[in-house]
ZANUVO-943013 format. One record per residue (C-alpha): residue number from 0; x, y, z. Coordinates in nm, 2 decimals. Each point is the difference from the previous one (the first is absolute). Last residue first. Example, Ala and Ser with C-alpha at 12.3 -4.5 7.8 and 13.67 -1.06 7.14 Angstrom:
% residues 2
FIFI / i / xx / yy / zz
FIFI / 1 / 1.37 / -0.11 / 0.71
FIFI / 0 / -0.14 / -0.34 / 0.07
This chain:
% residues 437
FIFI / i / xx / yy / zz
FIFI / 436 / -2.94 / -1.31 / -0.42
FIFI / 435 / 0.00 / -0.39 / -0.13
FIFI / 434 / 0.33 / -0.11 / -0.06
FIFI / 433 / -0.05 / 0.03 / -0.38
FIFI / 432 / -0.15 / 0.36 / 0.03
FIFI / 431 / 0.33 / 0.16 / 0.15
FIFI / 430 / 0.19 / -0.16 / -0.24
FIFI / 429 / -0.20 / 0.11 / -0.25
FIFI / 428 / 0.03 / 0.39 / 0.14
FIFI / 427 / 0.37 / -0.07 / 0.07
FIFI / 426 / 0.07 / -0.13 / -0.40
FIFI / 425 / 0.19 / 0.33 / -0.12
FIFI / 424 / 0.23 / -0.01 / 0.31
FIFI / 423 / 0.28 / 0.25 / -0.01
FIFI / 422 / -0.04 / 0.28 / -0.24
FIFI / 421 / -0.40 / -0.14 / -0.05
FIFI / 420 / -0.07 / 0.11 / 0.35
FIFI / 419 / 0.05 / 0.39 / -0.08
FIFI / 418 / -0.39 / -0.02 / -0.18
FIFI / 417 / -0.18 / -0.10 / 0.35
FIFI / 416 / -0.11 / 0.36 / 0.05
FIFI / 415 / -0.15 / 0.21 / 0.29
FIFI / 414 / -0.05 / -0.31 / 0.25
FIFI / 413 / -0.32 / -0.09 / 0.17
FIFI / 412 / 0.01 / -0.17 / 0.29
FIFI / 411 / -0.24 / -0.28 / 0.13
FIFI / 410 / -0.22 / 0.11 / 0.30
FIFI / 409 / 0.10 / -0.25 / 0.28
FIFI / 408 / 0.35 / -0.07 / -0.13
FIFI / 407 / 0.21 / -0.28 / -0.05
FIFI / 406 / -0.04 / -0.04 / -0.37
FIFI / 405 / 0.03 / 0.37 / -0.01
FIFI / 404 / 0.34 / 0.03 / 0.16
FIFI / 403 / 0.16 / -0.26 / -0.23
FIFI / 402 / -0.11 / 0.24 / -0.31
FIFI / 401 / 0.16 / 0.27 / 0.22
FIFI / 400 / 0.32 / -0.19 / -0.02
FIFI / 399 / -0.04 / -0.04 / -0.37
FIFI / 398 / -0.08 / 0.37 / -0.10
FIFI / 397 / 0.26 / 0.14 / 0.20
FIFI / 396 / 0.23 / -0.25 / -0.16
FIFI / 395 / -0.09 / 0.08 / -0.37
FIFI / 394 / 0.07 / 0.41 / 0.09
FIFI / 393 / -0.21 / 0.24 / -0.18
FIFI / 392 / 0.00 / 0.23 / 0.31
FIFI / 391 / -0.26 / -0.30 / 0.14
FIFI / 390 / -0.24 / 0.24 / 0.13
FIFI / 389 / -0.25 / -0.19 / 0.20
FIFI / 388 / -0.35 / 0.10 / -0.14
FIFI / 387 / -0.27 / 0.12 / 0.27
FIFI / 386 / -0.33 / -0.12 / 0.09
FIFI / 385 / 0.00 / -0.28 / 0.18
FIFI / 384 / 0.35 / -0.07 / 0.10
FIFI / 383 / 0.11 / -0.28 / 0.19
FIFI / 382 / -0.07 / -0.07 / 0.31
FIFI / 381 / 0.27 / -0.27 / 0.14
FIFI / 380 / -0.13 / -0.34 / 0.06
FIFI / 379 / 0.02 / -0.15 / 0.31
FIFI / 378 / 0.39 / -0.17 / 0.06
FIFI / 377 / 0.12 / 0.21 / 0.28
FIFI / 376 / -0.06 / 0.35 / -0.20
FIFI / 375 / 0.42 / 0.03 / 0.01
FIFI / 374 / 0.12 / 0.38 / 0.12
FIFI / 373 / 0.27 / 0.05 / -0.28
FIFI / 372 / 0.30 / 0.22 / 0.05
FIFI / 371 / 0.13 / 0.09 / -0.32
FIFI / 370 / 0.36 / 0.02 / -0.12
FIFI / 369 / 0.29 / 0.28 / -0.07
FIFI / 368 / -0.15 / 0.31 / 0.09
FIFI / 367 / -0.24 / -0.10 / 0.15
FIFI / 366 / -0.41 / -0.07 / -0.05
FIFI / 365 / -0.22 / -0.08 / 0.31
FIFI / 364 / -0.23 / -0.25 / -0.05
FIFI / 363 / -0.38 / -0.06 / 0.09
FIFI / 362 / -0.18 / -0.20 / -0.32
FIFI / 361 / -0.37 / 0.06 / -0.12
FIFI / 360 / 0.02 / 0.02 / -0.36
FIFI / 359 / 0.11 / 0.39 / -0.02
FIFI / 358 / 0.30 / -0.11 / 0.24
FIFI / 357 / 0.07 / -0.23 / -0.21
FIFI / 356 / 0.04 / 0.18 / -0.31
FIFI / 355 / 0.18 / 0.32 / 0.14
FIFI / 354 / 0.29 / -0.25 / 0.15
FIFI / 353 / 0.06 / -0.21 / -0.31
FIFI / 352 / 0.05 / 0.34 / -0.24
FIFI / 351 / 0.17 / 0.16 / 0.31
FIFI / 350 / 0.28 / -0.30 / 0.02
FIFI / 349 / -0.05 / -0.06 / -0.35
FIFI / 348 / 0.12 / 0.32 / -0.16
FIFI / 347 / -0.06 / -0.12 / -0.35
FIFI / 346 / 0.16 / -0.19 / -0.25
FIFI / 345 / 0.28 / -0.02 / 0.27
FIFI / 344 / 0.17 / 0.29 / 0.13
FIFI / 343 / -0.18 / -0.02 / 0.37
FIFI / 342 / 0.08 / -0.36 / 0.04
FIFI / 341 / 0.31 / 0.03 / 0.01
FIFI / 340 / 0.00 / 0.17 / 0.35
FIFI / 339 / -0.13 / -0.31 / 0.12
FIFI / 338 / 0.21 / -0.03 / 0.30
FIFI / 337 / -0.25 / -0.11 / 0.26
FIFI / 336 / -0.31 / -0.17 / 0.05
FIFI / 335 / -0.24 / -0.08 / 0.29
FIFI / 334 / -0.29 / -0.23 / 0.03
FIFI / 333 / -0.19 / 0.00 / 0.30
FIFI / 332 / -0.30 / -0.17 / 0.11
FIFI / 331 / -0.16 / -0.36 / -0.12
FIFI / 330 / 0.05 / 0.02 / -0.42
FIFI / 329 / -0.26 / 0.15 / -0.25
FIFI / 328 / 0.17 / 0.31 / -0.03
FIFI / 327 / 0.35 / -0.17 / -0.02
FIFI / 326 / -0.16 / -0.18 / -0.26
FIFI / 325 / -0.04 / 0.28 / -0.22
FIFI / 324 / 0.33 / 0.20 / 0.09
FIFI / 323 / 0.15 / -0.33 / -0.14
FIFI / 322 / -0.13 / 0.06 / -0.35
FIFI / 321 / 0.13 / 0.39 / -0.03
FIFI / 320 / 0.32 / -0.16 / 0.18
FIFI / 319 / 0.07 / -0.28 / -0.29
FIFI / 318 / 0.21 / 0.17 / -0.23
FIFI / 317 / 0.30 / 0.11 / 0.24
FIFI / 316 / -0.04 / -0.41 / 0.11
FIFI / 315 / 0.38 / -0.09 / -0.04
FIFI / 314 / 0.13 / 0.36 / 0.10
FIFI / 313 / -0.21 / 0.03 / 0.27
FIFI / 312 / 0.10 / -0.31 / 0.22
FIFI / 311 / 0.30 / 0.19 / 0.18
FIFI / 310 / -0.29 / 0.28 / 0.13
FIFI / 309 / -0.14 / -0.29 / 0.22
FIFI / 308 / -0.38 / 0.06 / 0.00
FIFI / 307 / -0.17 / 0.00 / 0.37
FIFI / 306 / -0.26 / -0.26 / 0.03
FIFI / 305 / -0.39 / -0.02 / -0.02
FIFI / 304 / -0.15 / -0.26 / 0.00
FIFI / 303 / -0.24 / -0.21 / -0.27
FIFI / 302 / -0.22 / -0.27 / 0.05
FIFI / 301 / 0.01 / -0.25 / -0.29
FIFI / 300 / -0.18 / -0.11 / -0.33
FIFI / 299 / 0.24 / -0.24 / -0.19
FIFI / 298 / 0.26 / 0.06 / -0.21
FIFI / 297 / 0.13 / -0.29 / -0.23
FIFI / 296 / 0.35 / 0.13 / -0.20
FIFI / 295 / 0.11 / -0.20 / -0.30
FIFI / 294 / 0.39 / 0.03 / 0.05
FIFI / 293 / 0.32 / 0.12 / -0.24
FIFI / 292 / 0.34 / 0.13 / 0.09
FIFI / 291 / 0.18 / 0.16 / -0.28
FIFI / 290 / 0.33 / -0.17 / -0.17
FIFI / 289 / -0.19 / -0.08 / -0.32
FIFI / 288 / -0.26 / -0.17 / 0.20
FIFI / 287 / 0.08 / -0.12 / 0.35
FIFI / 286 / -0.32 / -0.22 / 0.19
FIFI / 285 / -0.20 / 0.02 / 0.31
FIFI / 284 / -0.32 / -0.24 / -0.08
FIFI / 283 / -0.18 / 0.16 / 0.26
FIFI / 282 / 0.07 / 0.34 / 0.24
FIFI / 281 / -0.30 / 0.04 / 0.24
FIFI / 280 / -0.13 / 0.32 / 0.09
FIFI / 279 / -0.25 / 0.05 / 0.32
FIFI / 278 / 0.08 / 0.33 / 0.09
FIFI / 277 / 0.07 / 0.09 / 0.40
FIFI / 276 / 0.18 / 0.33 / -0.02
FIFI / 275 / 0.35 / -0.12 / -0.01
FIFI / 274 / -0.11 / -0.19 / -0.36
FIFI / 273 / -0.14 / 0.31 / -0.13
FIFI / 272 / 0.35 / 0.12 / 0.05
FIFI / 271 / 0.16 / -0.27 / -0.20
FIFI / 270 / -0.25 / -0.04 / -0.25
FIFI / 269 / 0.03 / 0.42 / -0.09
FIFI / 268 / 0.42 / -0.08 / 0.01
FIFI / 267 / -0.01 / -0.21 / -0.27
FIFI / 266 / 0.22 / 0.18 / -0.24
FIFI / 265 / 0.38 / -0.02 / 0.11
FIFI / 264 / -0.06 / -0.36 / 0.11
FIFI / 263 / -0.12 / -0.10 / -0.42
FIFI / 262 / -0.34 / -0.15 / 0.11
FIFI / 261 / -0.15 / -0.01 / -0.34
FIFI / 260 / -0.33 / -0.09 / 0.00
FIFI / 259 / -0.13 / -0.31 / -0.20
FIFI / 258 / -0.35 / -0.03 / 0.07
FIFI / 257 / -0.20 / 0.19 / 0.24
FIFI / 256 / -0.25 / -0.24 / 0.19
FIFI / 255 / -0.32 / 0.13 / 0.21
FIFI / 254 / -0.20 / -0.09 / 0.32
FIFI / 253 / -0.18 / 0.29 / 0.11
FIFI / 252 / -0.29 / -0.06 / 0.26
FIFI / 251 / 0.00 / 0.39 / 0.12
FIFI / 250 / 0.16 / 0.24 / -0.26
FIFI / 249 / 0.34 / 0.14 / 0.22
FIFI / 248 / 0.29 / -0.28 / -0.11
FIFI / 247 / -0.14 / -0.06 / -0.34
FIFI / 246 / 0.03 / 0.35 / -0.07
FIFI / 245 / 0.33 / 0.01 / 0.13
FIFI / 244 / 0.11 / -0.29 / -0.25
FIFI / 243 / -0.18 / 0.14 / -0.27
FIFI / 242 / 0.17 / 0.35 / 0.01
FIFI / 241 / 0.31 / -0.17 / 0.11
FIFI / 240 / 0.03 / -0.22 / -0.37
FIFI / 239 / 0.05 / 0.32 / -0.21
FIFI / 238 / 0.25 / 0.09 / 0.23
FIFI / 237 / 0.15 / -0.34 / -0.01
FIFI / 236 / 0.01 / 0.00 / -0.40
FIFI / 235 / -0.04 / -0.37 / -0.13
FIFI / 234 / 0.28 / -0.15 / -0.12
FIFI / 233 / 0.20 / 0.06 / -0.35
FIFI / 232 / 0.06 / -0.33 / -0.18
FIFI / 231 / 0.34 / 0.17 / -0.20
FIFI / 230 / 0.19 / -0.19 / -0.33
FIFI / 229 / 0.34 / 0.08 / -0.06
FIFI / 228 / 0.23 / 0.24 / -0.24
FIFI / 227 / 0.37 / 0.05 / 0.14
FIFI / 226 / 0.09 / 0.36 / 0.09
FIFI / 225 / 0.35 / 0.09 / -0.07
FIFI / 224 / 0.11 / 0.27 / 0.22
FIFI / 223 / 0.23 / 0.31 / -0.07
FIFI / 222 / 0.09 / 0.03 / 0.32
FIFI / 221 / 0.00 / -0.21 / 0.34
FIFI / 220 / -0.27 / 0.04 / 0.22
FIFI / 219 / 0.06 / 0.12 / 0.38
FIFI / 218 / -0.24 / -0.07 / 0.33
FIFI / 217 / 0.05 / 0.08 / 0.34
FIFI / 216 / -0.20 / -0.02 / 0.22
FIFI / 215 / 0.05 / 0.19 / 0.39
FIFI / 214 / 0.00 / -0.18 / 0.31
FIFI / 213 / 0.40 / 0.03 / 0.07
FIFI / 212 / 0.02 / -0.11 / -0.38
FIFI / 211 / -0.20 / -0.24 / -0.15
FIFI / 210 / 0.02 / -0.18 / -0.32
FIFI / 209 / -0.12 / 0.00 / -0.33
FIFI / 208 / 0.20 / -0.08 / -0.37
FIFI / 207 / -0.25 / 0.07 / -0.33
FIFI / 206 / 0.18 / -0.21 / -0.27
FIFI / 205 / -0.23 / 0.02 / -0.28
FIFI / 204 / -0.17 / -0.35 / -0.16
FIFI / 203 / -0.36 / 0.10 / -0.04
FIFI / 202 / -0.12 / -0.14 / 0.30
FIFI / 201 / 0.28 / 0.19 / 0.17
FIFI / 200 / -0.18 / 0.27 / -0.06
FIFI / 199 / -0.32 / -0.12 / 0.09
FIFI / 198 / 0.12 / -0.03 / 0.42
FIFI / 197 / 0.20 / 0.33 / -0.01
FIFI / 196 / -0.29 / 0.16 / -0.20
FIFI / 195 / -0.22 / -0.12 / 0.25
FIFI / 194 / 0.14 / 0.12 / 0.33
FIFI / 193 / -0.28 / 0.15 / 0.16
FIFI / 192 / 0.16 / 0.24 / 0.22
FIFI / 191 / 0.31 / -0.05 / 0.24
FIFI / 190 / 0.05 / 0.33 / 0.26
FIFI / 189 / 0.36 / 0.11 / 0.01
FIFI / 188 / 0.01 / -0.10 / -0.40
FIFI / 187 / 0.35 / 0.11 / -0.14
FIFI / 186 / -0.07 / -0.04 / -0.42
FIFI / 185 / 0.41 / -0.10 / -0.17
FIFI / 184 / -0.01 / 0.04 / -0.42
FIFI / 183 / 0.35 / -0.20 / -0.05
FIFI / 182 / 0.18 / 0.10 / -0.33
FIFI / 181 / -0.15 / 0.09 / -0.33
FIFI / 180 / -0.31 / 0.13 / 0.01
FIFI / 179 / -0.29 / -0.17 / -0.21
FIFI / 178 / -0.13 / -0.22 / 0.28
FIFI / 177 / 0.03 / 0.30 / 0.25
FIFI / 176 / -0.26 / 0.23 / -0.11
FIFI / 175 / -0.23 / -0.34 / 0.07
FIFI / 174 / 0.21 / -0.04 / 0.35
FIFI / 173 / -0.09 / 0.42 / 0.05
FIFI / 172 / -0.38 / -0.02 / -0.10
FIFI / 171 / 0.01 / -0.30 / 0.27
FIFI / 170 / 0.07 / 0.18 / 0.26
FIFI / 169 / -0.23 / 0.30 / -0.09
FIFI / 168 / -0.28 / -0.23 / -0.03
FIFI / 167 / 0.11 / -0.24 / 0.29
FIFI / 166 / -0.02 / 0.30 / 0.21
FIFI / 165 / 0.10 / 0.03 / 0.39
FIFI / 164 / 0.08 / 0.39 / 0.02
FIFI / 163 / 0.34 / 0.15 / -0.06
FIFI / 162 / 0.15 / -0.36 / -0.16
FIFI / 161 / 0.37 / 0.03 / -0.01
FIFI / 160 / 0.12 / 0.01 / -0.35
FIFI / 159 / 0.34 / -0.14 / -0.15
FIFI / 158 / 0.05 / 0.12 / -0.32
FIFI / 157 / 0.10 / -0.14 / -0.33
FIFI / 156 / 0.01 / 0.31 / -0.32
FIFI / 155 / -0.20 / -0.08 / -0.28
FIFI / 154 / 0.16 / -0.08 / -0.35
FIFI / 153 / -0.26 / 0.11 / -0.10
FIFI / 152 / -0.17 / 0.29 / 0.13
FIFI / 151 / -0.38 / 0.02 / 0.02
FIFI / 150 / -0.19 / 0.31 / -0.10
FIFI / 149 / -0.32 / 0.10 / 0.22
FIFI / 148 / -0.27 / 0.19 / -0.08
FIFI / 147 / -0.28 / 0.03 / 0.26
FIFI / 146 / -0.40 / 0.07 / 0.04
FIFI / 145 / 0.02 / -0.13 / 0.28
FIFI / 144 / 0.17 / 0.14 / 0.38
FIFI / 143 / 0.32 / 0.14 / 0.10
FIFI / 142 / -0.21 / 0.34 / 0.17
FIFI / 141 / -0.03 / 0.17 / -0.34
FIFI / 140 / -0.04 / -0.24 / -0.23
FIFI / 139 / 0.33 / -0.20 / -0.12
FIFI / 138 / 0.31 / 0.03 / -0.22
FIFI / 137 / 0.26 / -0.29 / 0.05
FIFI / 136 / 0.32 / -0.08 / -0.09
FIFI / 135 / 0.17 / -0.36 / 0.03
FIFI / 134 / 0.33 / -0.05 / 0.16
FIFI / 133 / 0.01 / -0.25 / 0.22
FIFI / 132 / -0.04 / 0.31 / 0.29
FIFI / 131 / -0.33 / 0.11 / -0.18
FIFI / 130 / -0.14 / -0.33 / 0.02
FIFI / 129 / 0.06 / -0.03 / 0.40
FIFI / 128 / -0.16 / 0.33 / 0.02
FIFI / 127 / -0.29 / -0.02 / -0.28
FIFI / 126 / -0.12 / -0.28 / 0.21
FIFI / 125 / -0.09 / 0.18 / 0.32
FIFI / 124 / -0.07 / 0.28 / -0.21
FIFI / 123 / -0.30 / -0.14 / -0.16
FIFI / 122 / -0.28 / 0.14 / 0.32
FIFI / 121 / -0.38 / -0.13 / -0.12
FIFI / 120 / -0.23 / 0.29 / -0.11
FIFI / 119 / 0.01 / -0.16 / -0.40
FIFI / 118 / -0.07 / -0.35 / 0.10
FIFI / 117 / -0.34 / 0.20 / 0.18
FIFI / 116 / -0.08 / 0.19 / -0.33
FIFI / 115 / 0.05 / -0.27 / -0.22
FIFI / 114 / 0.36 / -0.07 / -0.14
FIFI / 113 / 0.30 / 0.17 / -0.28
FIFI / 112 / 0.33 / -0.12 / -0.02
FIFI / 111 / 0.25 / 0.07 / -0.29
FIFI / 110 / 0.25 / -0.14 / -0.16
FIFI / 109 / 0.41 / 0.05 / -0.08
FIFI / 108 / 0.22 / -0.25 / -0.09
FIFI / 107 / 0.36 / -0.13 / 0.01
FIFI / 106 / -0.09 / -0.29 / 0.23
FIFI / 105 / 0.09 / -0.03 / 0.39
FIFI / 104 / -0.31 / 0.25 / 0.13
FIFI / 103 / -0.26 / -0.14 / -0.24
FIFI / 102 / 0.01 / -0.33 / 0.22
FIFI / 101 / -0.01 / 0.21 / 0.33
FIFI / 100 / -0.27 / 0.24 / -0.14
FIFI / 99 / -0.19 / -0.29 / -0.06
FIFI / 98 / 0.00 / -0.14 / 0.35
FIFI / 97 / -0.12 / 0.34 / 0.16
FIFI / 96 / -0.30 / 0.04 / -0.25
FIFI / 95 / -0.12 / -0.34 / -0.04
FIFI / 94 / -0.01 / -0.05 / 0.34
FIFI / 93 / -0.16 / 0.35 / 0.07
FIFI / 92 / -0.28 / -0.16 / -0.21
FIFI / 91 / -0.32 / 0.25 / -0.04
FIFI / 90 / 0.03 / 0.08 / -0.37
FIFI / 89 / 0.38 / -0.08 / -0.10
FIFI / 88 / -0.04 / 0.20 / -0.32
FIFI / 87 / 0.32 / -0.04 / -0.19
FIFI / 86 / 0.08 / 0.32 / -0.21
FIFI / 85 / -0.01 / -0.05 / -0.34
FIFI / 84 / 0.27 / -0.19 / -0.29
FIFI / 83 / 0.17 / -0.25 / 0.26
FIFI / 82 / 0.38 / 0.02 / -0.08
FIFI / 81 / 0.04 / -0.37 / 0.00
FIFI / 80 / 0.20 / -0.21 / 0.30
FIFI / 79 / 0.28 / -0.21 / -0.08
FIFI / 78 / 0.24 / 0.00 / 0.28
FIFI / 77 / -0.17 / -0.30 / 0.11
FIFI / 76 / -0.17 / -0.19 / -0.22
FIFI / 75 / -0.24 / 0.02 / -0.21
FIFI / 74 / -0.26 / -0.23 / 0.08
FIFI / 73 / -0.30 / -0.22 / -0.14
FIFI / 72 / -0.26 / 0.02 / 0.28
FIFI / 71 / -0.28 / -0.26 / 0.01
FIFI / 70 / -0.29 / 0.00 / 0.23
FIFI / 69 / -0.20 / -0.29 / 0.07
FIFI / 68 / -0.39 / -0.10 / 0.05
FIFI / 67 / -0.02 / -0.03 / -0.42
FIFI / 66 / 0.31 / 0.24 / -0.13
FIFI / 65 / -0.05 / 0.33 / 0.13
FIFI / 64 / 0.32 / 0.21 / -0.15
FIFI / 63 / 0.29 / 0.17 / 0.09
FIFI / 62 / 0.27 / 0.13 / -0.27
FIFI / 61 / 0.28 / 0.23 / 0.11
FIFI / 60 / 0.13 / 0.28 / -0.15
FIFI / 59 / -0.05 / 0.25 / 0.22
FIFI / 58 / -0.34 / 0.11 / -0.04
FIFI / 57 / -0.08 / -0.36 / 0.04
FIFI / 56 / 0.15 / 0.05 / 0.33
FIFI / 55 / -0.20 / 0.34 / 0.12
FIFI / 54 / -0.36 / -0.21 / -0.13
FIFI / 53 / 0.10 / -0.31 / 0.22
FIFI / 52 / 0.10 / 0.23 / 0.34
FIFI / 51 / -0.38 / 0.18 / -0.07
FIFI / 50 / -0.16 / -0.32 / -0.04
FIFI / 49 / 0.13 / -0.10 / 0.38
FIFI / 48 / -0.13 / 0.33 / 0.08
FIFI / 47 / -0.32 / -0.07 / -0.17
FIFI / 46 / -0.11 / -0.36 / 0.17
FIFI / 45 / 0.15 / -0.33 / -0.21
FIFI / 44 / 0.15 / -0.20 / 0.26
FIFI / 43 / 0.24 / -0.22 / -0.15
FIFI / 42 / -0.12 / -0.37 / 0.08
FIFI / 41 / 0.23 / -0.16 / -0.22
FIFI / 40 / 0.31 / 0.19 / -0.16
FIFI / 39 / 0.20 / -0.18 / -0.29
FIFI / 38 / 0.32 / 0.19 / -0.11
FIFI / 37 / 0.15 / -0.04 / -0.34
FIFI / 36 / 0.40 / 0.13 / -0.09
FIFI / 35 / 0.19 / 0.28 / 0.07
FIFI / 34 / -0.05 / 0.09 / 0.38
FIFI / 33 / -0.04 / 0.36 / 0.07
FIFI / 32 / -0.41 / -0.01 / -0.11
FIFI / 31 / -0.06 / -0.31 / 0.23
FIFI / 30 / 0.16 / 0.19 / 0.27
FIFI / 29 / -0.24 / 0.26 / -0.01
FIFI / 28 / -0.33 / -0.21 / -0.07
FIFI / 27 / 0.08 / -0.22 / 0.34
FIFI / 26 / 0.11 / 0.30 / 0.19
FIFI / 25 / -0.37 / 0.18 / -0.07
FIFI / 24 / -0.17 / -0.35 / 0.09
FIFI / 23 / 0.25 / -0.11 / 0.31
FIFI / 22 / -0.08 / 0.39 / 0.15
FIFI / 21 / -0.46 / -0.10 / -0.14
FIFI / 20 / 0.03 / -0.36 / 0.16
FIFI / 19 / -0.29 / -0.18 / -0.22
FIFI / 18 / -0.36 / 0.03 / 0.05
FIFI / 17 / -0.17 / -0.12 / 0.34
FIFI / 16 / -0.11 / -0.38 / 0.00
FIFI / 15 / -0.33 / -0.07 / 0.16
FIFI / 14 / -0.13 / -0.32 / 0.13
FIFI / 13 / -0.31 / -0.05 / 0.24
FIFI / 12 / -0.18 / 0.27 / 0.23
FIFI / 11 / -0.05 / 0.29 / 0.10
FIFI / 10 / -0.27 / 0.05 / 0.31
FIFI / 9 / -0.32 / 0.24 / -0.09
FIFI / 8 / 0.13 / 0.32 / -0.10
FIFI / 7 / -0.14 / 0.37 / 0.13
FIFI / 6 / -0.02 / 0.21 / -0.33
FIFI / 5 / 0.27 / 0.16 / -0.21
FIFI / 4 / -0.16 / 0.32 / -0.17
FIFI / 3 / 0.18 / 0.08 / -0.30
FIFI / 2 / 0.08 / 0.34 / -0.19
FIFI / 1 / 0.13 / 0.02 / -0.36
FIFI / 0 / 0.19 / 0.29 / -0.07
């Protein structure tokens, strides 16, 4: 494990541009390998769970390949999956995990999922459920988790599933199942997520129909689909881009541009909210591409408050809370959040992950059951930590929003491992460097 002390910044500054959109990434190598034909993918972001999704689909027939700056995927088709010869190792990536399973689930094949330690604690059955009912068969760890074997079922059987908890993984593992079933594959959202695979879907020439119902989304794909080869810019990952854009907003003097963040509505709910409490973020150069909302972001130094977290924005910034918790310390009084229950089965439990670490730099919060409370330092540095190591649980996102913390810190802190960064964000550390922390 390699530790890392992050030391007080001066002010960040100049041009950055965070790696590629790591959902849009996983769903742009996916649906390249159902299309028959040659897909072009520019700015794929090449951490280890996106890797991981690559690996899984080469062991499935498809071919995927660096070519220059690019990526090319040579397809297969759907309905024409491989028997993949070992078990799939998704590493870290419960993206990879969830959204595979739904592809295996419609073919006549069986694999099997292994992970890391952490990917390996993280609760299955919320996917195995809907799968199970289409038809595919399923023998997991103790407790629904990896290792698992699963068999698919083809022809699949169509379903219409109402979402339990607000999940684009688990929706979208059933509208992947669903491209290989014959019929209509119907996903009842009460609460929308990230609706990517809806959006890159249609990219590829599938009829995905939307619409709302007394408040409620829903969304049905027609099967067996066609998908038509095409060429993908991915943008810039927003929850890559709010660990800069918060530090920028609490290092005195800041004055930084991220370049070319996607700003698809169900996603940028971290801008949003730092917008209510005072941020200086301005949108320019707003632009679509490939049906995803695109801006360069300038965030400027700014005093902080404290607000009260609507539970309705959690599901498009679920990521970003370990980050937010940071400048909620650093903001003018009270910050209070609610209905982060989700947040407990994540990579780690980052309610009481987040919690433990700030309080051992300095910071006065009272930890719920579903949120944190967050006393704010009124804009003075918080302490830091001189002699211990944060525990990070091994989780990228711990890691990162404590990074934040020790750039606006009086002491620096001092994280147990920087390794789990590389899953999401393999070029932080440079990044960090190039705008001057």
């Amino acid at each position: 494990m390699t530790a890392h002390r992050f030391a007080p910044s001066p002010p960040l500054t100049g041009r950055i541009r965070v790696p590629g959109d790591k959902s849009i990434s996983h769903r742009s190598l996916m649906f390249g390998a159902l299309a028959v034909g040659r897909s072009r993918i520019s700015g794929l972001l090449e951490g280890e769970d996106v890797l991981a999704t690559a690996a899984a689909l080469r062991a499935m027939g498809a071919t995927i390949e660096r070519d220059g700056e690019d990526w090319v995927v040579d397809g297969v088709g759907v309905g024409s999956l491989l028997q993949p010869a070992q078990a799939l190792d998704m590493g870290n990536s419960g993206t990879s995990t969830r959204l595979l399973m739904g592809l295996v689930a419609a073919h006549g094949i069986s694999a099997a999922f292994t992970g890391d330690a952490s990917l390996s604690k993280r609760p299955m059955g919320r996917v195995i459920d809907p799968l199970s009912l289409m038809g595919a068969s399923f023998t997991p760890s103790p407790g629904g988790t990896l290792p698992l074997m699963m068999e698919g079922m083809q022809p699949a059987v169509p379903i219409t599933f109402r979402l339990p908890v607000a999940s684009a993984q688990v929706k979208s593992a059933v509208l992947l199942a669903g491209l290989n079933t014959p019929g209509i594959t119907t996903v009842i959202e009460p609460v929308p997520t990230r609706d990517h695979t809806e959006r890159m879907l249609r990219g590829f020439g599938v009829t995905v129909d939307v619409e709302d119902h007394g408040g409620e989304r829903v969304i049905r794909v027609h099967g067996p689909a066609d998908l038509t080869p095409c060429d993908i810019v991915v943008p810039g990952d927003p929850s890559s881009a709010a660990f800069f854009a918060v530090a920028a907003s609490v290092v005195p003097g800041s004055d930084l541009v991220i370049e070319n963040v996607g700003l698809n509505p169900t996603r940028d709910g971290i801008f949003r909210v730092l917008d209510q409490m005072g941020a200086s973020i301005e949108k320019l150069d707003e632009r679509l591409v490939g049906g995803e909302p695109v801006a360069d972001l300038r965030v400027r130094h700014a005093q902080l408050k404290g607000i009260e977290v609507d539970p309705a924005i959690v599901p498009s910034m679920v990521d970003e809370f370990p980050v937010l918790f940071v400048a909620a310390a650093l903001a003018e009084g009270r910050t209070v959040t609610s209905g982060l229950d989700e947040l407990r089965v994540k990579e780690s439990d980052r309610l009481s992950a987040m919690a433990a670490a700030l309080i051992a730099a300095g910071v006065t919060l009272e930890e719920r059951e579903d949120g944190l409370v967050i006393e704010g330092s009124g804009a003075k540095p918080i302490r830091g930590t001189a002699n211990n190591r944060t525990q990070t649980h091994l989780d990228h996102r711990i890691a990162m929003s404590m990074a934040v913390a020790g750039l606006a810190s009086r002491d620096g802190v001092e994280v147990d491992s920087i390794d789990p960064i590389a899953t999401s964000f393999p070029n932080f550390m440079a990044l960090l460097a190039e705008a001057g922390a």
